[in-house]
MDAnalysis code that builds the backbone (N, CA, C; Angstrom):
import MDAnalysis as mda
import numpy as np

u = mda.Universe.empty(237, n_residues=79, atom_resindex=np.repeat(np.arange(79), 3), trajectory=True)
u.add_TopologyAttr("name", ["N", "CA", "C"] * 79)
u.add_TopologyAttr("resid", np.arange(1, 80))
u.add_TopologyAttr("resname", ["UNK", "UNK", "UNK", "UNK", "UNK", "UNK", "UNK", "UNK", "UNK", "UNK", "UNK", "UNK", "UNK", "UNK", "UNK", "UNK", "UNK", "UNK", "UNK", "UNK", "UNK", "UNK", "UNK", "UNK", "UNK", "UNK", "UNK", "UNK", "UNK", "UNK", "UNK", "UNK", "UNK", "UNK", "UNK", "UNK", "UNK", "UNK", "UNK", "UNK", "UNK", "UNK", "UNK", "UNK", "UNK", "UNK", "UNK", "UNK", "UNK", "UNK", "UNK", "UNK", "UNK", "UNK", "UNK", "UNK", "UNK", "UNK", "UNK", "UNK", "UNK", "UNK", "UNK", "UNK", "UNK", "UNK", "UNK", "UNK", "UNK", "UNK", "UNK", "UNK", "UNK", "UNK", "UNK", "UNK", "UNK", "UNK", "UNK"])
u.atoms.positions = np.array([
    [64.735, 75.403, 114.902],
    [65.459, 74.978, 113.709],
    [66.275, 76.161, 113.189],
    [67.676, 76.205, 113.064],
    [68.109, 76.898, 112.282],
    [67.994, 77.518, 111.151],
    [68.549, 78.936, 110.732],
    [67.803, 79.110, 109.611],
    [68.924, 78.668, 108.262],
    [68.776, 78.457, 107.482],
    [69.278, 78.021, 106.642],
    [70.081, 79.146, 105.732],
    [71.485, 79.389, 105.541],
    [71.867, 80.397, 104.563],
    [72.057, 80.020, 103.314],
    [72.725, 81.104, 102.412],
    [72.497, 80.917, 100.997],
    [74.568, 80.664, 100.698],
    [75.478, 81.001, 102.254],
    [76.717, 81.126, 101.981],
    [77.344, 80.582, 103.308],
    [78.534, 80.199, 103.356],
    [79.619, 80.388, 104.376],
    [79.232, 81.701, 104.923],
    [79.592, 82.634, 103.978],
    [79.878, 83.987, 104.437],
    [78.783, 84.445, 105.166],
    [77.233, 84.216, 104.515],
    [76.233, 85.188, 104.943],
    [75.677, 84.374, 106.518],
    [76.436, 83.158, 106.384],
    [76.057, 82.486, 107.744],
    [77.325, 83.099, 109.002],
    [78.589, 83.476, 108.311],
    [79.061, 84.109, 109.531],
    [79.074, 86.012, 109.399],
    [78.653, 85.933, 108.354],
    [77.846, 87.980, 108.757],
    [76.721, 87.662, 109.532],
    [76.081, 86.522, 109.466],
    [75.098, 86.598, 110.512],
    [75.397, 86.471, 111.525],
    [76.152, 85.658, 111.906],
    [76.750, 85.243, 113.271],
    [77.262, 86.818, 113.850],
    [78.112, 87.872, 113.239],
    [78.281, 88.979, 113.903],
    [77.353, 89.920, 114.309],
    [76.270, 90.125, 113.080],
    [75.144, 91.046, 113.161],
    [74.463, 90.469, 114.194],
    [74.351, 89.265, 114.641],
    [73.165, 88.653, 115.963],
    [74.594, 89.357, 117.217],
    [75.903, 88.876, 117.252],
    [76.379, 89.949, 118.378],
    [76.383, 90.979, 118.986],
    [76.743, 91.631, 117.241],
    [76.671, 93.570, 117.647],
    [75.025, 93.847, 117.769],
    [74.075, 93.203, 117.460],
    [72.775, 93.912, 117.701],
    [72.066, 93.026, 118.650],
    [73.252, 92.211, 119.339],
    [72.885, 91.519, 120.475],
    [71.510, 90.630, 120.628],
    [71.235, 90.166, 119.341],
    [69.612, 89.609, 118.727],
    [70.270, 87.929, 118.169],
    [69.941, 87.107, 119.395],
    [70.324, 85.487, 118.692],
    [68.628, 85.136, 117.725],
    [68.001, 86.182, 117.757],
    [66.848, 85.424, 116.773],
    [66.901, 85.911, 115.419],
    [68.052, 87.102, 115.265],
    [67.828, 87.473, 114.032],
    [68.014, 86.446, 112.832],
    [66.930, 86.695, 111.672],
    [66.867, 86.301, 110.578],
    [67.772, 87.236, 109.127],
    [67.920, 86.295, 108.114],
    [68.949, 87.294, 107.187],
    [68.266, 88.397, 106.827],
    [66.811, 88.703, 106.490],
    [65.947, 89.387, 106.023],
    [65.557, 90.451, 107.056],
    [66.000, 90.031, 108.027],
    [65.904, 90.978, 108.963],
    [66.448, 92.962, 108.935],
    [65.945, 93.843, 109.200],
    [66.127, 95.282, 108.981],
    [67.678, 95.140, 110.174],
    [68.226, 95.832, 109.903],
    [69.631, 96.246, 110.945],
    [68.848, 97.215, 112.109],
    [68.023, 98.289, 111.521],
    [67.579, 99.467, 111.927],
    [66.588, 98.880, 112.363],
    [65.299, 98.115, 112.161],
    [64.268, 97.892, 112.621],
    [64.401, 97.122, 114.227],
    [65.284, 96.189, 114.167],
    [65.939, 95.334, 115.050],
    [67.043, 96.260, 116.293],
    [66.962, 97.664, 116.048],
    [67.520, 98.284, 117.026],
    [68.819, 99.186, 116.722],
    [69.545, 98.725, 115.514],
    [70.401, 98.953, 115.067],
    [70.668, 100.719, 114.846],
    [71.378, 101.361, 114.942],
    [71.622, 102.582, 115.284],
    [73.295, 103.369, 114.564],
    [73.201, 104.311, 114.408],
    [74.458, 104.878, 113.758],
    [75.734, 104.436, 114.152],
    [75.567, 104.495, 116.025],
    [76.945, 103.532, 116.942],
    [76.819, 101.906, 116.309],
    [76.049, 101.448, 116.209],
    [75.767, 100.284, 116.148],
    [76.469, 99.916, 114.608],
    [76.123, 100.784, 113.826],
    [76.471, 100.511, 112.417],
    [78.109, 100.423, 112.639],
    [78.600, 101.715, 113.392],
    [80.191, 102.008, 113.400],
    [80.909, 100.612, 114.055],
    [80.219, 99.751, 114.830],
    [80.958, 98.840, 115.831],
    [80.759, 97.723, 114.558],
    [79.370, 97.411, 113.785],
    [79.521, 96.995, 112.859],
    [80.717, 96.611, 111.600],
    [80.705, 97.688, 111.154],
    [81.847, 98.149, 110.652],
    [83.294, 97.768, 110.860],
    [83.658, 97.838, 112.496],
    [84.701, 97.989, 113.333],
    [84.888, 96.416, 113.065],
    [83.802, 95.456, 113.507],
    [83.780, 93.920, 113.770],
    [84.145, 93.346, 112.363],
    [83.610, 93.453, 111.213],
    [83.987, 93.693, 110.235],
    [85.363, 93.458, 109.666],
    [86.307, 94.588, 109.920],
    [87.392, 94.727, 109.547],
    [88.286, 94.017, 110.381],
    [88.158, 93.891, 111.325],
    [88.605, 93.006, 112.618],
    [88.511, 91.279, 112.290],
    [87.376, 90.601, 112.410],
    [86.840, 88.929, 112.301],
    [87.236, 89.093, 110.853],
    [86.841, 89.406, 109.729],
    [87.063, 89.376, 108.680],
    [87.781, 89.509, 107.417],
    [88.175, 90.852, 108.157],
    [89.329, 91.516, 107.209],
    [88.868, 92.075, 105.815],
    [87.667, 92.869, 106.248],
    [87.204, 93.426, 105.196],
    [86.421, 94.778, 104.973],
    [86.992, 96.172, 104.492],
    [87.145, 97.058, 104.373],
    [85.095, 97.112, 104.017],
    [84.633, 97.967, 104.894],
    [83.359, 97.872, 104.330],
    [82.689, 99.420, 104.990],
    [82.116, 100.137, 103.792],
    [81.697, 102.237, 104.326],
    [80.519, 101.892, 104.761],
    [80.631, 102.648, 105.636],
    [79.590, 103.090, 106.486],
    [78.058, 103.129, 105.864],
    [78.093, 103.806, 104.768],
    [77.232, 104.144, 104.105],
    [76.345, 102.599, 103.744],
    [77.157, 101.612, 103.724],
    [76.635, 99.975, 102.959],
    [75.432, 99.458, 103.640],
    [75.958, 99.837, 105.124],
    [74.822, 99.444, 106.571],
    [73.634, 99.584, 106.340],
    [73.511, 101.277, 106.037],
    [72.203, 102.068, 104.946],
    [71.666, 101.911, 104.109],
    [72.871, 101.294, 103.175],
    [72.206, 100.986, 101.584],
    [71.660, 99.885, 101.885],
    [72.109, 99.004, 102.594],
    [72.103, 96.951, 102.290],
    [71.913, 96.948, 103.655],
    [70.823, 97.074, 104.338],
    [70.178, 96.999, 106.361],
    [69.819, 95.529, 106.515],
    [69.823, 94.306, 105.593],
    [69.894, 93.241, 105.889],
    [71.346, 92.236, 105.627],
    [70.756, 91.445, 106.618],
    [72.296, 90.089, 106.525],
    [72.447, 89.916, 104.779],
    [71.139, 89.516, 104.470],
    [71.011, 88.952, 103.269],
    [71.509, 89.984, 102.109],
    [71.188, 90.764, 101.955],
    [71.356, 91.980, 101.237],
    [72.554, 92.792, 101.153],
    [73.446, 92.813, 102.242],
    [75.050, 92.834, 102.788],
    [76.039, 91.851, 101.790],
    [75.130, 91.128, 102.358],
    [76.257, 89.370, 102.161],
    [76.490, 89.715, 100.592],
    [75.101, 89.511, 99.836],
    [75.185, 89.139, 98.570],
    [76.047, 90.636, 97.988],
    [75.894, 91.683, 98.202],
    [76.970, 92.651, 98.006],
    [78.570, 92.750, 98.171],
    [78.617, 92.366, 99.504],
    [80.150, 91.519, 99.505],
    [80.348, 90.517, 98.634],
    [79.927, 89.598, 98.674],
    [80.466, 88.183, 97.938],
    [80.716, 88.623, 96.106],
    [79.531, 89.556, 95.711],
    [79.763, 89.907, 94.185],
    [80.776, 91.166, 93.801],
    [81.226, 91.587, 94.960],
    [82.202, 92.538, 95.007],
    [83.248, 92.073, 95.066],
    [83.342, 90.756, 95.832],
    [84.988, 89.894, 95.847],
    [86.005, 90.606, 96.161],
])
């Protein structure tokens, strides 16, 4: 069963974060870092990001906000 999101958005940040960390089971609550995720990993992050999306997002956010869920809701209230 699919997991259910809280957005459009946090359902297609998920859709990238399961690419770049190459994980189709990840959940939104899921760690970036725990799940494998790595400094390159953050940067391609990042990269995919600005690319599919069109949205300017530091490096540093990956760190602060290491889940889908926790990302998302930071983007979306940042607008």
């Amino acid at each position: 069963m699919p997991e259910p999101h809280s957005s459009d958005f946090e359902a297609r940040l998920a859709g990238i974060w399961k690419d770049v960390l190459s994980n189709p089971d990840l959940r939104v609550k899921d760690d970036f870092f725990a799940l494998g995720g790595d400094s390159l990993l953050a940067l391609r992050l990042i990269s995919v990001l600005r690319t599919e999306l069109g949205i300017e997002v530091p490096i540093r956010i990956v760190f602060e906000f290491p889940t889908v869920e926790s990302m998302a809701r930071l983007i979306e209230e940042s607008g």
